[in-house]
N, C-alpha and C positions, 0 to 999 in steps of 0.2 A: 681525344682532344683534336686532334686534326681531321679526325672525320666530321666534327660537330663546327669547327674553321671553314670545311670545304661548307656542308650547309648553308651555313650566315653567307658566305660566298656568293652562291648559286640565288638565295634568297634575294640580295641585294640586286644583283642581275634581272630579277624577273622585275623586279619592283622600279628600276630604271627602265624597265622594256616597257612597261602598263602605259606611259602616254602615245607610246606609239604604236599602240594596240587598237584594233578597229571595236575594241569590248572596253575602252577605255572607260567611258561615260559610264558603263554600268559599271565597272566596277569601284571608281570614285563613291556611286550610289549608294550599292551594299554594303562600302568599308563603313560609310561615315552612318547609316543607319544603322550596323551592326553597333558598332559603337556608340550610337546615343540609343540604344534602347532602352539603358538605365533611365531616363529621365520620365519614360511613361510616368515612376512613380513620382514625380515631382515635377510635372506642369509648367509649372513656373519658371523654371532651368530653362525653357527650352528658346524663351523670345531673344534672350543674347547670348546663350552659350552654344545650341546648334550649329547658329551660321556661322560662327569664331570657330567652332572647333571643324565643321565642316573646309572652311576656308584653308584651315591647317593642314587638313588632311590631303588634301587636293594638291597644294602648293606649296608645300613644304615636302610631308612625305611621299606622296607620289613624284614632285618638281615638276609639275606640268604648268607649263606658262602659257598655252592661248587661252585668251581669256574668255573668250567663246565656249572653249569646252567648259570653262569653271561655272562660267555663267548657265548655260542648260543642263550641267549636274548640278548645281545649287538649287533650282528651279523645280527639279525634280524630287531633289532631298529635303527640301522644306514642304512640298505636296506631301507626300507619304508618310510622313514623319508629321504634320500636321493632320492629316487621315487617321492615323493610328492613337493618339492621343486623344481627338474629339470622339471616337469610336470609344476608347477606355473609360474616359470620363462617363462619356452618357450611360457606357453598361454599368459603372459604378452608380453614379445616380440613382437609376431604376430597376437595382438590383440588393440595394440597403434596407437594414430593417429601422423601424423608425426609435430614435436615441431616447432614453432614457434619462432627464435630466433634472439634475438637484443641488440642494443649496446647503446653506444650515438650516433653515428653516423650513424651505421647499422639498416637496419628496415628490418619485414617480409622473412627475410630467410631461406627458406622452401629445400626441397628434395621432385621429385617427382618422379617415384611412391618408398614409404618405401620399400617394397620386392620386390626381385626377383631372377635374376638368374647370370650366367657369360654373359648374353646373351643381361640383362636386358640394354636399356641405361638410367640414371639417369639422370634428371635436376635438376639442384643446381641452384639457383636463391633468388638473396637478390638486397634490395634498398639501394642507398644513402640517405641519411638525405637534401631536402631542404637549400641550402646556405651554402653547404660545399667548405671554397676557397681552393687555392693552388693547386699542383699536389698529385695527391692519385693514390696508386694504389688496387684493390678490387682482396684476395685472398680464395679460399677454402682451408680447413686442412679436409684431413682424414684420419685419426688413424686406423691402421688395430691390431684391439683385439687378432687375432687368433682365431683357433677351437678349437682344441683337442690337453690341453698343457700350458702352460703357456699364460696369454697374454703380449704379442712382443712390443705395443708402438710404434710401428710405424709408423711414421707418413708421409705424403707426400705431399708437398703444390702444387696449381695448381693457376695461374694467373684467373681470370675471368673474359671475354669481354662484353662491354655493346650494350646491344638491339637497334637499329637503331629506335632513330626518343624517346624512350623509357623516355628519362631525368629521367639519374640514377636507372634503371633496370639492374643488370648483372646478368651474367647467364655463368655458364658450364656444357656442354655434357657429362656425362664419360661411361663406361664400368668398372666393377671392377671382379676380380677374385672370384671365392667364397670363402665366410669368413664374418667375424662379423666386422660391423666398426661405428667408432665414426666420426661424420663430425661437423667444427664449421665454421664461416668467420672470416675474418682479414681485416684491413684494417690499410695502411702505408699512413698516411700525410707526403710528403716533406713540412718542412718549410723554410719560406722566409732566416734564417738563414743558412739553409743546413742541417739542424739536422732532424732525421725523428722520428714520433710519429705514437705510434703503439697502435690499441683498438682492439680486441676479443669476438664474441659473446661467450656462453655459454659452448653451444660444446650439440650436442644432439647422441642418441643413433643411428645409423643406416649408411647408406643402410642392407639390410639383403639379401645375396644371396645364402646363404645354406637352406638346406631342415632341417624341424622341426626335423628329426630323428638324422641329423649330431647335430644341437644342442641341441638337448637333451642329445647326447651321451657326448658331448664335458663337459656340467655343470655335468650329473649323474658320470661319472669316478672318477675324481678329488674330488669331495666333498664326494664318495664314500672310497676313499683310504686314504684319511687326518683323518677322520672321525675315521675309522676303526683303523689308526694308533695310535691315540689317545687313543682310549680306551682300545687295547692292549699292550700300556704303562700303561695304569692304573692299570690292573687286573697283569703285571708282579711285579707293588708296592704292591697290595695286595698279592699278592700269595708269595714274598721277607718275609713281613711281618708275615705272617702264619708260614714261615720257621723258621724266629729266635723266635718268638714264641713258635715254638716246642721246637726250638732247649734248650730254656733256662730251660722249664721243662723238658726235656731230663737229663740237666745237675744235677739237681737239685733232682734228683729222689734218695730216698731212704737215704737221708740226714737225715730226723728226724730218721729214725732206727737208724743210726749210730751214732746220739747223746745220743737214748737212751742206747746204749751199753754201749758209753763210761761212762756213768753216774755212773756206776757197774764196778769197776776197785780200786784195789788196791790202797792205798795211798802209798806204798813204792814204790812196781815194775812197779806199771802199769798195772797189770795180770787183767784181767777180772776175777771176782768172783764167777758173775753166782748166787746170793743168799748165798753164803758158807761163814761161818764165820772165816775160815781159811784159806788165800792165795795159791793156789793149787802150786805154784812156788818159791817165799820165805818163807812160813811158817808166814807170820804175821798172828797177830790175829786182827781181828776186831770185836771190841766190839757191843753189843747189840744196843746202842744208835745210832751209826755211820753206824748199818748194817737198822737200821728202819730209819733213813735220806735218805739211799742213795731209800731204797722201796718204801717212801712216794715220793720221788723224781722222781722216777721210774713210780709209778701207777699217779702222778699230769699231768706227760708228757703221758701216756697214753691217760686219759681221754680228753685230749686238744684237741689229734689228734681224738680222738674218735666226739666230737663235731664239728672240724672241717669238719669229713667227713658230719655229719648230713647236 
């Protein structure tokens, strides 16, 4: 038990030494990326909770206050940490096999080939279900994401015709621009009433017809400058804070002198004394008793502030 005391001990030591260490910077760096490395899997986490939890890390558990250093480890942990994640993503992207999507009524509705180019031509291809009555008719949806910029939602539906001789195979041909897109099927029953009823498969990730380089530029920008914004709101609260901090012992300064003055101050005029038993301005007298109150008075506030500085 007291070996595992000394430990935490020794521990705390080192960890109050790290801002005054010439490897500070780095290692602010490696704490707070060790630490969000979880987020690779979840993207999303990372435009407000990096630089919060970075922020933390820095300034809390390291206790490092210039804010210079906070501000070029922050600059560096959201670079890397933005690095890492557009890198994850794009291998993710074009390293998936293409989804398999269905309905109740929809089966097997595939995209072939997943990437390519403006050049590429896509096959979109899905089944009907076995003993589907009435009139239908079988649609593709794809959603164009954007590149570099917000994503747009855009969507564009396209009819799809069935494979001759096929029984409920359909299929569409396309060309798409380059860019990131989302594709899912649809399918509209006419009913015997005249009212139509509509089912949707999932909706999966793809066609992909940019180059790994556009999207990687397209995720690293964005989640670079969110990122960044972020935590230059943070360090402007810290740095806000520092300032009426000063400001209020700015204000504050040199108050106990001026209480001890007044302590030594005539009972008629107000005159400061100074030790004298005689009012250098009206002539009162002050007695021996009233002149050792105001000294003991005098040396009590002394001593206070003398312990305080200790």
């Amino acid at each position: 038990m007291e070996d595992r005391k000394k430990k935490l001990r020794d521990l705390k030591r080192r960890i109050k030494a790290v801002p005054d260490s010439r490897f500070a910077i780095l290692i602010y760096v490696g704490t707070a990326c060790l630490v969000s490395a979880w987020m690779l899997i979840s993207p999303c986490l990372m435009t407000l909770v990096l630089p919060v939890l970075s922020l933390l890390i820095i300034y809390k558990f390291y206790d490092e206050k210039n804010l210079k250093k906070i501000l070029v480890a922050g600059v560096i942990i959201v670079l890397v940490m933005a690095l890492l994640v557009s890198f994850y993503q794009v291998h993710l992207w074009y390293n998936k096999e293409p989804t398999v999507q269905e309905s109740e009524h929809l089966k097997n509705g595939t995209v072939n080939p997943l990437y390519g180019n403006a050049d590429t031509e896509f096959n979109f291809t899905v089944e009907i279900e076995d003993g589907l009555e009435g009139n239908y008719t079988v649609q593709l949806n794809i959603t164009h994401l954007g590149t570099i910029g917000p994503i747009q939602d855009e969507q564009k539906v396209y009819n799809m015709s069935e494979h001759r001789g096929s029984n409920g195979t359909y299929y569409k041909n396309l060309t798409l621009g380059e860019n990131l897109y989302n594709y899912s099927f649809s399918l509209k029953v006419n009913r015997s009433d005249g009212s139509p009823q509509w089912e949707e498969t999932q909706g999966s990730f793809g066609p992909l017809t940019i180059s790994k380089r556009i999207t990687f530029i397209s995720r690293f920008i964005p989640q670079t400058v969110s990122m960044f914004l972020v935590y230059v709101f943070g360090i402007s609260l810290l740095w806000w804070r520092k300032k009426m901090k000063r400001s209020r012992e700015e204000s504050t300064e040199g108050l106990d002198e001026k209480e001890e003055e007044l302590e030594d101050y005539c009972p008629e005029c107000g005159a400061l004394l100074e030790g004298e038993s005689v009012c250098p301005r009206c002539g009162e007298k002050i007695s021996e008793e009233e002149l050792e109150e105001m000294m003991d008075e005098e040396g009590k506030s002394s001593n206070s502030g003398e312990d305080t500085g200790e």
